[in-house]
Structure formats: C-alpha cells, structure tokens
C-alpha positions, 0 to 999 in steps of 0.5 A: 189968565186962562186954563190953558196959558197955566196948563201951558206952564204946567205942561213946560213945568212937568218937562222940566222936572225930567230934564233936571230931576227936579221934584215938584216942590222945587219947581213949585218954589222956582215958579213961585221965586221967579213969580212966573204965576203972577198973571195966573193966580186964580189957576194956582191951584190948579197948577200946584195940584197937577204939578204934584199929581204929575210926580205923585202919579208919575208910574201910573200914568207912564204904565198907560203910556207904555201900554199904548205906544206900541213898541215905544219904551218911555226913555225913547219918546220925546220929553216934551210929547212926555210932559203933554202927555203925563199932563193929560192922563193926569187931568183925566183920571185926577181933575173932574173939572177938565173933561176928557175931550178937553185934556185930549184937545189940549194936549194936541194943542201943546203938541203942535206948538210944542212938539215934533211933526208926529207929535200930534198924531202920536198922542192923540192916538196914545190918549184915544186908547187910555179914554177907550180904556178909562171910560169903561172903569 
C-alpha cells in the first residue's frame, strides 16, 4: 500500500483524536486491534511517527494555523480541514522524506475528498503562507 493511502489514515486518525480526545498511543493501539495497517505495513513507521509528532507538536503547529487563517480562532475551523492541515505542517517541519510541495498536494488532495467546498482553497492558502515563512528559516 502507498504514502498517501497511510497518510489518509493518519490524516482520519488525527481527526479522530480531536473528536474523542484520544491520545496518540490510544489510537496507535486501536489501529493496531482493529488491524486497520495490515495492508500498510511498510508505512507503519511513518504512521506512528506522524501520529505521535501530531500530539506532540500539536501547539506548535496550531500557532502556524492561527498565525494564517486570518480571522479564524482554531475552535472554529473545521475538524477534518484541522486534521489535513496539523498533518501537513507536520510533515513539513518534521518528515525530510515528504517534500513540502508533496505534503501541500496532499492536503488538497484530502481536502477535496474529505472537506468543505472552501476546503481546498482555504488550506492551500493557509500552507502557501507557513512554506513562505518556513523556507526562509
């Protein structure tokens, strides 16, 4: 199975500990139960590291979100464009092996499939600011 089938269940995974404020290892230990990575074992590190790097990262990476979404407080944007994105900065500050091109396209990716009508639009504008920003450190 590919990069982005497990980023999608990272990305439904990271959702789902905000909905039910869940910690990462609970979640690690439901998907592992419910052997929802069988298919992704190759990628297992990759899951578990964003998973945890999510939690662990989680004020950081909300401080990029607030700083861009102008006029937005992070309880009000959408959990799901919430999830696409904590998963994206992730990747991008954390994970040298995902481009940041590649964790933008991604995320526009999920957010089409997963998101509003705005969704898309909304993060791409959101994680064009935090790479403009990111590049220059």
């Amino acid at each position: 199975m590919s990069r982005k089938a497990a980023r999608e269940l990272v990305m439904k995974m990271i959702f789902q500990m905000d909905l039910s404020n869940s910690t990462s290892q609970e979640i690690i230990t439901m998907i592992e139960e419910e052997n929802e990575i069988k298919d992704l074992e190759e990628q297992k590190e990759y899951i578990f590291d964003c998973i945890k790097g999510v939690e662990t990262n989680k004020s950081k990476i909300d401080e990029y979100i607030e700083k861009y979404s102008k006029g937005w407080k992070i309880n009000r944007i959408a959990k799901v464009d919430l999830a696409i994105m904590r998963l994206a900065i992730y990747e991008m500050l954390n994970r040298e092996d995902v481009p940041n091109a590649v964790a933008i396209d991604e995320a526009i990716e999920l957010a089409k499939r997963y998101g509003g009508d705005n969704s898309p639009a909304f993060i791409n504008g959101i994680l064009g600011n935090i790479i403009k920003e990111i590049g220059n450190e």
